[in-house]
Every structure is written in structure tokens, then in C-alpha cells.
N, CA, C and O atoms as CSV, one atom per row, in Angstrom:
chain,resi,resn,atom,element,x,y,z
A,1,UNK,N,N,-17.891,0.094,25.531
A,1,UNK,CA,C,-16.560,0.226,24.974
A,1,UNK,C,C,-16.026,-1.138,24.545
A,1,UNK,O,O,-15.285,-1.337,23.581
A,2,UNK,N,N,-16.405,-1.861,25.218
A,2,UNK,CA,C,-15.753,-3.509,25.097
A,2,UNK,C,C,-16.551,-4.259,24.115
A,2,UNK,O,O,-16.017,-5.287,23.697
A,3,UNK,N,N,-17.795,-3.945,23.626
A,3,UNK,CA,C,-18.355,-4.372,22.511
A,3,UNK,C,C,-17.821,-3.526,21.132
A,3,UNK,O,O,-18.008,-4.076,20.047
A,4,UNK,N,N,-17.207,-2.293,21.162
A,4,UNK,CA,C,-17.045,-1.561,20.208
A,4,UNK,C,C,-15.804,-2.328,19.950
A,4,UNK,O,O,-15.766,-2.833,18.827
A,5,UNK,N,N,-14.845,-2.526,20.666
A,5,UNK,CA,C,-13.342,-2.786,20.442
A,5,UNK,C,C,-13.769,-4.555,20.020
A,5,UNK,O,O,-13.081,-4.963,19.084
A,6,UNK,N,N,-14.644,-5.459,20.506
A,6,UNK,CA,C,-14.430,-6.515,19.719
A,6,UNK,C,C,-15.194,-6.505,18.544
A,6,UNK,O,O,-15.640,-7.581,18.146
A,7,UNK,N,N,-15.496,-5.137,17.715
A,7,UNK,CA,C,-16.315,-5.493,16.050
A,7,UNK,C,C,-14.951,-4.809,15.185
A,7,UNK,O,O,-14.969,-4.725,13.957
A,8,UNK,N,N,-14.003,-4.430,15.864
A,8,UNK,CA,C,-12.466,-4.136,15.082
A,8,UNK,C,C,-11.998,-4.646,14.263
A,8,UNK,O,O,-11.070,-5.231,14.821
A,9,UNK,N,N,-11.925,-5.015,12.655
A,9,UNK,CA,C,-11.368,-5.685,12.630
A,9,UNK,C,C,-10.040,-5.624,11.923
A,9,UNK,O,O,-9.997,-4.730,11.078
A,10,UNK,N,N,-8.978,-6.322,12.045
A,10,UNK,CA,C,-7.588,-5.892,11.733
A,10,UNK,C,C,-6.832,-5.791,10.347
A,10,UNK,O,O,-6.655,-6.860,9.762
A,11,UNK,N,N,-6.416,-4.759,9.819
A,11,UNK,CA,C,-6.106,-4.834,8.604
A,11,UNK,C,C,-4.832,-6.090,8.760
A,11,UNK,O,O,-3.944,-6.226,9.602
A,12,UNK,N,N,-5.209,-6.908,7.535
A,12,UNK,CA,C,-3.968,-7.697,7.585
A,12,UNK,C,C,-3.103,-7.794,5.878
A,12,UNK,O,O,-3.659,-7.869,4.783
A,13,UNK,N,N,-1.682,-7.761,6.160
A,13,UNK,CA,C,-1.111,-7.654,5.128
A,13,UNK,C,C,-1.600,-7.892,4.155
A,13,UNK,O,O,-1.952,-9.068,4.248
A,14,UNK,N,N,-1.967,-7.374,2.873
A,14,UNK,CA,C,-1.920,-8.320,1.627
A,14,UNK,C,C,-1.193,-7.276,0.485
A,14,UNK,O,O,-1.807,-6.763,-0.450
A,15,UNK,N,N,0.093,-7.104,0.747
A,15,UNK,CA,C,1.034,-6.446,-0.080
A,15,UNK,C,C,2.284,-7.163,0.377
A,15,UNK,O,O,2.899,-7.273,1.438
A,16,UNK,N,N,2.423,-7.667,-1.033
A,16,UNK,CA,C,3.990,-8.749,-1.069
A,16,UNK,C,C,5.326,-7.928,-1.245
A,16,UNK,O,O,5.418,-6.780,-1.678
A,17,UNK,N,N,6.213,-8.651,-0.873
A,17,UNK,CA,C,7.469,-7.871,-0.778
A,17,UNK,C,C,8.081,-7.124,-2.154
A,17,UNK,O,O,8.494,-5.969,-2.257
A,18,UNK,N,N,7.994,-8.265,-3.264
A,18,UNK,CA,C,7.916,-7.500,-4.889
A,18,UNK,C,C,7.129,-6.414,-4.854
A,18,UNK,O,O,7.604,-5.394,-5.355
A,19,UNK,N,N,5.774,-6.351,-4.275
A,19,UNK,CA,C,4.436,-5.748,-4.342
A,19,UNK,C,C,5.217,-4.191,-4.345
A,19,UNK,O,O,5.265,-3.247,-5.134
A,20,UNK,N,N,5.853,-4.539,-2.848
A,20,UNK,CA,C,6.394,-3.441,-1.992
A,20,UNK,C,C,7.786,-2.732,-2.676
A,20,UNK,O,O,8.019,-1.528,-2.568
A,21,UNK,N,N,8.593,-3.606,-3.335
A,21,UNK,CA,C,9.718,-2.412,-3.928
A,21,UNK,C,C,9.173,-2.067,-5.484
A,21,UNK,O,O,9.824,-1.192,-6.055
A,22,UNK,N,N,8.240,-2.557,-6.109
A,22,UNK,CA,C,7.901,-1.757,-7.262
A,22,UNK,C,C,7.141,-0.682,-6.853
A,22,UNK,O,O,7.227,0.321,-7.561
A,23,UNK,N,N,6.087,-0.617,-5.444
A,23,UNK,CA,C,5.974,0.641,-5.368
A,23,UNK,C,C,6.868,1.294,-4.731
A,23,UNK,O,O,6.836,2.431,-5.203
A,24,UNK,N,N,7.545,1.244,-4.040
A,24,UNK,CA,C,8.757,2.514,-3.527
A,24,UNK,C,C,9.508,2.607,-4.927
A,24,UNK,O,O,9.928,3.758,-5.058
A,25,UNK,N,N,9.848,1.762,-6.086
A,25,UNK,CA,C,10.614,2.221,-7.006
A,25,UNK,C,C,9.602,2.892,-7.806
A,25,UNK,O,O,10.037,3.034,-8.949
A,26,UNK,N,N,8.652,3.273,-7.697
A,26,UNK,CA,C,7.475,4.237,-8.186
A,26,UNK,C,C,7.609,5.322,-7.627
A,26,UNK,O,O,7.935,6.299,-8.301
A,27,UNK,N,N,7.400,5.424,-6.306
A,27,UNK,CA,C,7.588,6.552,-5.679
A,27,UNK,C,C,8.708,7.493,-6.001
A,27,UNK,O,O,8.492,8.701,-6.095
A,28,UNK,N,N,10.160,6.861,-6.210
A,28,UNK,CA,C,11.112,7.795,-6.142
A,28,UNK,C,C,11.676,8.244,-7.688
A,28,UNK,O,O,12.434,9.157,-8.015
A,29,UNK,N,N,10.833,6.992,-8.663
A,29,UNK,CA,C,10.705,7.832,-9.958
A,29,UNK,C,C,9.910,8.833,-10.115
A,29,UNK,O,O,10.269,9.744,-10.861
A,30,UNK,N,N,8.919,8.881,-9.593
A,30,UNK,CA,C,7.699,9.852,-9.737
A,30,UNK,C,C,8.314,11.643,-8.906
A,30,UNK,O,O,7.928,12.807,-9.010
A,31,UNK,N,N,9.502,10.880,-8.070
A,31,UNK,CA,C,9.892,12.581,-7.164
A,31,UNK,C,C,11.144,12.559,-7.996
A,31,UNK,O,O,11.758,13.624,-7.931
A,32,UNK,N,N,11.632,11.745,-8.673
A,32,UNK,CA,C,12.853,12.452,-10.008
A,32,UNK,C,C,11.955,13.157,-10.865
A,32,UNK,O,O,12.067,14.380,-10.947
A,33,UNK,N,N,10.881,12.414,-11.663
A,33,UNK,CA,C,10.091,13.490,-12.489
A,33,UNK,C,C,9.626,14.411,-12.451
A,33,UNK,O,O,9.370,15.041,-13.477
A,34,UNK,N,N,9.190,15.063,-10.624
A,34,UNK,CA,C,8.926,16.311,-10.124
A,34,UNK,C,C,9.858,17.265,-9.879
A,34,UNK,O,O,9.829,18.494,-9.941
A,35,UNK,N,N,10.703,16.459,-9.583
A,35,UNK,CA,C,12.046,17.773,-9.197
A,35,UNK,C,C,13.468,17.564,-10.545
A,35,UNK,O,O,14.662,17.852,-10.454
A,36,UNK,N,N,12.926,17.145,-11.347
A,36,UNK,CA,C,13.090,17.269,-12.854
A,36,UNK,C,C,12.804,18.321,-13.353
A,36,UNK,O,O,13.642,19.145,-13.718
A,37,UNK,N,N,11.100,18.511,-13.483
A,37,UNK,CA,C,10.711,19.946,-13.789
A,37,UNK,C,C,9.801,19.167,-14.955
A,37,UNK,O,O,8.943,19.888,-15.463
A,38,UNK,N,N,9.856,18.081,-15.345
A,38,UNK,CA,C,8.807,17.205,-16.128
A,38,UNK,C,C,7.504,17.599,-16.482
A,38,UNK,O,O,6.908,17.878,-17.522
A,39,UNK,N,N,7.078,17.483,-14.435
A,39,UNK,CA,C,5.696,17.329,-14.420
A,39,UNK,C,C,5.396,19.237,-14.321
A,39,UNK,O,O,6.279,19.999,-13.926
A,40,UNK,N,N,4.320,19.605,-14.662
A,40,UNK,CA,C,4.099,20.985,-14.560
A,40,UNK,C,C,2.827,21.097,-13.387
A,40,UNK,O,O,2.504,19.956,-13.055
A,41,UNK,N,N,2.394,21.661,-13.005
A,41,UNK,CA,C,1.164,22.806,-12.229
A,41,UNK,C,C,0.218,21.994,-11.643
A,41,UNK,O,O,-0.015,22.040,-10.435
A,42,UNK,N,N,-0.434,21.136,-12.529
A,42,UNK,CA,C,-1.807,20.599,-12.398
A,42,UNK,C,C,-1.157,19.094,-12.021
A,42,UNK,O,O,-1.602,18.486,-11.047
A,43,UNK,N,N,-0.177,18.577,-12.769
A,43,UNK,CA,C,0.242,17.317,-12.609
A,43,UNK,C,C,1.121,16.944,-11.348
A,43,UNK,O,O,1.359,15.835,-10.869
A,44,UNK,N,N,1.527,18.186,-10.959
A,44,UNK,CA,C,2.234,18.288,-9.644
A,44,UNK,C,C,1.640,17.221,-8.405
A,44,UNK,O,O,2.168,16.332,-7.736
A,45,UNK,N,N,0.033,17.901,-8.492
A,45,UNK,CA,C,-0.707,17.624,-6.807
A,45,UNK,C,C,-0.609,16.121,-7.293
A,45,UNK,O,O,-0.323,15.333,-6.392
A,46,UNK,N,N,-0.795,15.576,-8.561
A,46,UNK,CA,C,-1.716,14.300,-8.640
A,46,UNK,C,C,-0.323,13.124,-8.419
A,46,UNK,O,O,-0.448,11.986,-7.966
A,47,UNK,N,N,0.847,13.706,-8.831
A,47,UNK,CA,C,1.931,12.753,-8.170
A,47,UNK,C,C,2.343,12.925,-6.772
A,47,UNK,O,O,2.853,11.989,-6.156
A,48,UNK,N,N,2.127,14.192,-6.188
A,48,UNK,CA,C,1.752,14.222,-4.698
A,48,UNK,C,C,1.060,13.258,-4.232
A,48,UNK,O,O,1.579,12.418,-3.498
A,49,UNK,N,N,-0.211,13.215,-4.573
A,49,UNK,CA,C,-0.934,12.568,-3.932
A,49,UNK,C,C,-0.662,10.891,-4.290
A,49,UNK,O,O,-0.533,9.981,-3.471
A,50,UNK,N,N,-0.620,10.803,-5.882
A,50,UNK,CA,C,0.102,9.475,-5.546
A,50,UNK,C,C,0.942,8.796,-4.759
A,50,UNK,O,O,0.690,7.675,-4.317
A,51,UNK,N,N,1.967,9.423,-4.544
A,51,UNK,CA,C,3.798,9.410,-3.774
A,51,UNK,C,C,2.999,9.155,-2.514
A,51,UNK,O,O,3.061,7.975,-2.171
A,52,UNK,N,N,2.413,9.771,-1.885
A,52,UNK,CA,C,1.676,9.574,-0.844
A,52,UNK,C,C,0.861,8.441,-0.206
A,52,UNK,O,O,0.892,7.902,0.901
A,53,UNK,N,N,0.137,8.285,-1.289
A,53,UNK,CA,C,-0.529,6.712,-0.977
A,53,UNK,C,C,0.199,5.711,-1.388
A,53,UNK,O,O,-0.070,4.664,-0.799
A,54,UNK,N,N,1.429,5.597,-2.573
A,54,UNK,CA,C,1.782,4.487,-2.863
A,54,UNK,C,C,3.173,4.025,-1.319
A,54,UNK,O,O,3.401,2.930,-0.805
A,55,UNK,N,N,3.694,5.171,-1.077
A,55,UNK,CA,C,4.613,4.954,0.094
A,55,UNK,C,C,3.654,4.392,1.394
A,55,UNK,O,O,3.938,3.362,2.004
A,56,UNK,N,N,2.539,5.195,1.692
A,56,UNK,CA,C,1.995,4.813,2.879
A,56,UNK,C,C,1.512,3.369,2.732
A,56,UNK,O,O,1.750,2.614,3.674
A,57,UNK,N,N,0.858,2.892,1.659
A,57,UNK,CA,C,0.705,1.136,1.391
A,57,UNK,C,C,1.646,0.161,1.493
A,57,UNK,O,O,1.432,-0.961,1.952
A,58,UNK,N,N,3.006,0.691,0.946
A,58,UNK,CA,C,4.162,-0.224,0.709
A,58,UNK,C,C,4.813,0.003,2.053
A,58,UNK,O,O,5.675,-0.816,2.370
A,59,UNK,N,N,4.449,1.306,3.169
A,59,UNK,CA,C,5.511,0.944,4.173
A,59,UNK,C,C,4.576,0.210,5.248
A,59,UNK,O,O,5.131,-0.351,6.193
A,60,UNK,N,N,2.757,0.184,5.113
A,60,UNK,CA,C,2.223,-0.633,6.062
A,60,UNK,C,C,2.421,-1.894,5.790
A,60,UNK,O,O,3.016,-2.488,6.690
A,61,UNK,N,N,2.054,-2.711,4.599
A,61,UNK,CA,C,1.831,-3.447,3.823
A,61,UNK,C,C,0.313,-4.009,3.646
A,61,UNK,O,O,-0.023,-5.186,3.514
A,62,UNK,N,N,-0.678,-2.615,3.686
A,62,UNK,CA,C,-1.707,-3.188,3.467
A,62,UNK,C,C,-1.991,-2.086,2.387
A,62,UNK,O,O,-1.227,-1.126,2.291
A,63,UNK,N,N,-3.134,-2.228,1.541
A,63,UNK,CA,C,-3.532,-1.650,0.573
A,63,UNK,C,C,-5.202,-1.860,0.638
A,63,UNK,O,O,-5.654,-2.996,0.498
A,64,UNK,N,N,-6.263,-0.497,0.898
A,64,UNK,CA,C,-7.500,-1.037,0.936
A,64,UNK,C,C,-8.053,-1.384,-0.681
A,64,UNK,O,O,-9.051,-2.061,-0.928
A,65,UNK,N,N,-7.673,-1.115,-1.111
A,65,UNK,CA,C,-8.326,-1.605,-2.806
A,65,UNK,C,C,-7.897,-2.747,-2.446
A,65,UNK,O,O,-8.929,-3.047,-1.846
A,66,UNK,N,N,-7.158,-3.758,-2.286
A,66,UNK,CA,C,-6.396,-5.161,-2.472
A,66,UNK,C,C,-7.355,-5.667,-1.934
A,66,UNK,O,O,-8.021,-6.477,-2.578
A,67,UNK,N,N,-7.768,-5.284,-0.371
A,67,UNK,CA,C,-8.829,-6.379,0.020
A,67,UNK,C,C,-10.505,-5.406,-0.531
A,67,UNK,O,O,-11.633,-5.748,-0.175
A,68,UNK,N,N,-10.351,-4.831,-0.965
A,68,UNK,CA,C,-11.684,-4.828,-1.632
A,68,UNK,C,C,-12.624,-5.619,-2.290
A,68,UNK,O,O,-13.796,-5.995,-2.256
A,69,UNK,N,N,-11.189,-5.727,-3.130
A,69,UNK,CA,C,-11.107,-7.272,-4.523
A,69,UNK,C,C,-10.885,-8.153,-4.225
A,69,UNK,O,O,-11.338,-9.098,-4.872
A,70,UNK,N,N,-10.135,-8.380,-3.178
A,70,UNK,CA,C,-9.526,-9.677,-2.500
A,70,UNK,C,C,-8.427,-10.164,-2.978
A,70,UNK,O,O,-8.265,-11.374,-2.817
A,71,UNK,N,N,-7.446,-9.450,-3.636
A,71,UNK,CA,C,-6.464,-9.295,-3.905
A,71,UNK,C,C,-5.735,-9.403,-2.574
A,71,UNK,O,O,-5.999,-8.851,-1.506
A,72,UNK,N,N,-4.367,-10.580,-3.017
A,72,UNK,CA,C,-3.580,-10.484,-1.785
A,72,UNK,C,C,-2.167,-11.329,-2.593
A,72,UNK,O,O,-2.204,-12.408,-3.186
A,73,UNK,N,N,-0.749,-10.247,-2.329
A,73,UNK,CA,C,0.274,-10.942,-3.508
A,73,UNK,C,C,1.407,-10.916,-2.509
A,73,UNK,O,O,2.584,-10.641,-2.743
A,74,UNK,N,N,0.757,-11.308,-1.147
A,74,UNK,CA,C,1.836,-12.071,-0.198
A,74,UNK,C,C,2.414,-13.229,-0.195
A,74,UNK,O,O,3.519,-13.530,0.256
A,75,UNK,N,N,1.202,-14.231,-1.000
A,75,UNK,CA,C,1.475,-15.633,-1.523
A,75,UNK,C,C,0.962,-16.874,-0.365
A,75,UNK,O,O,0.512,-16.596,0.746
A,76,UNK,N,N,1.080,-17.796,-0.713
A,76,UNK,CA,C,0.284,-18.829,-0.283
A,76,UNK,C,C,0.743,-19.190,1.015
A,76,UNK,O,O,0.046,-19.332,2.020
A,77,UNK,N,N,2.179,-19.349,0.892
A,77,UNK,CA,C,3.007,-19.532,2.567
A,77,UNK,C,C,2.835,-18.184,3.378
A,77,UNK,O,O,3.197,-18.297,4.549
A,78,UNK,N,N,2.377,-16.967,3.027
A,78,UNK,CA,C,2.032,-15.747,4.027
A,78,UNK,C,C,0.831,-16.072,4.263
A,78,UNK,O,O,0.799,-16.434,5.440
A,79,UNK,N,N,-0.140,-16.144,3.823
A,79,UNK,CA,C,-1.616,-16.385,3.925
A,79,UNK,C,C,-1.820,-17.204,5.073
A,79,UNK,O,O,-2.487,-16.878,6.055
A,80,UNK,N,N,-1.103,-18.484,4.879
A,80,UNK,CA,C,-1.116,-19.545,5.694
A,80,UNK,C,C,-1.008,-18.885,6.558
A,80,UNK,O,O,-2.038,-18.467,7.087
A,81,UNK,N,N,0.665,-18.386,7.236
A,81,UNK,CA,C,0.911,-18.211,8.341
A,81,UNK,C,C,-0.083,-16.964,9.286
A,81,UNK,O,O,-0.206,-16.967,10.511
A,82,UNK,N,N,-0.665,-16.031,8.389
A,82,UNK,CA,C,-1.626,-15.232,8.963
A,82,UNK,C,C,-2.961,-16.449,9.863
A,82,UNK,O,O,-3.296,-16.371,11.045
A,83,UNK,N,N,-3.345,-17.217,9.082
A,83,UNK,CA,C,-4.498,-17.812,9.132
A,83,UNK,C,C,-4.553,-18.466,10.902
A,83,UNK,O,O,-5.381,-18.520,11.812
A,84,UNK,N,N,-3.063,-18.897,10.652
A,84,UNK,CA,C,-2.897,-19.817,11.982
A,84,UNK,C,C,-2.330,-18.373,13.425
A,84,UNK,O,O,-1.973,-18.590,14.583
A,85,UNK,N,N,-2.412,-17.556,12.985
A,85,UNK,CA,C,-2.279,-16.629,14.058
A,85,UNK,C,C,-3.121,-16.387,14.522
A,85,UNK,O,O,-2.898,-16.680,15.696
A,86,UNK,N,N,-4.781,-15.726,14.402
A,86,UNK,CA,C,-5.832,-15.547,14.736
A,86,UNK,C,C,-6.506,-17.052,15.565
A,86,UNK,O,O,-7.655,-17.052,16.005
């Protein structure tokens, strides 16, 4: 158990605070355009499912595509301060 728990390793932020209100201001355009009547049938699930992942990224502040790429738009003074925590 104690070898499993130290190969863990920790998601760490790399979604910046801008990062973070353009997607919540995504999110709650995307649920005006649904309960608008905009989107129809098929387009429904796919802003579901968007609304879904873009809220759950912006309220952790991690995003797994970001570190895929290595994308990280916390900025240079967040980075830092992560670095010196570990």
C-alpha cells in the first residue's frame, strides 16, 4: 500500500485565474443558449457535456489537456511558488 501511495502523483494547478473566468463565462453562455431554445436535440448533450468539463476544470484549476502539452497560464510567479512547495 505504501509503495502504491508514493508513485501518486499530484495534479497541480495549471489554470490561471483569466484562464478560469473565461471559462465559467463560457459555461453560463452556453446554459443561456440552451435554455434559449438555440441549441436543438443533438447539440443539447454536446453543450452538456461541455458545461461539464469546462466548470469542473475552472473550479479545480487543473485541466488534463494543459499538462499534456505542458501548457500552464498560471504564470511565472505561480509556477515558482508551486516549485518551492514540493
Amino acid at each position: 500500500m505504501k509503495i502504491f501511495l508514493n508513485n501518486i502523483k499530484i495534479m497541480k494547478k495549471n489554470i490561471g485565474k483569466t484562464d478560469r473566468i473565461l471559462r465559467m463565462v463560457m459555461v453560463v453562455s452556453f446554459i443561456i443558449f440552451i435554455l434559449t431554445g438555440l441549441a436543438h436535440y443533438p447539440q443539447v448533450y454536446f453543450f452538456e457535456v461541455l458545461i461539464g468539463i469546462l466548470a469542473l476544470t475552472a473550479a479545480i484549476g487543473y485541466c488534463p489537456l494543459f499538462a499534456l502539452f505542458g501548457i500552464n497560464t498560471r504564470g511565472i510567479a505561480n509556477a515558482e511558488n508551486d516549485k518551492t512547495r514540493n
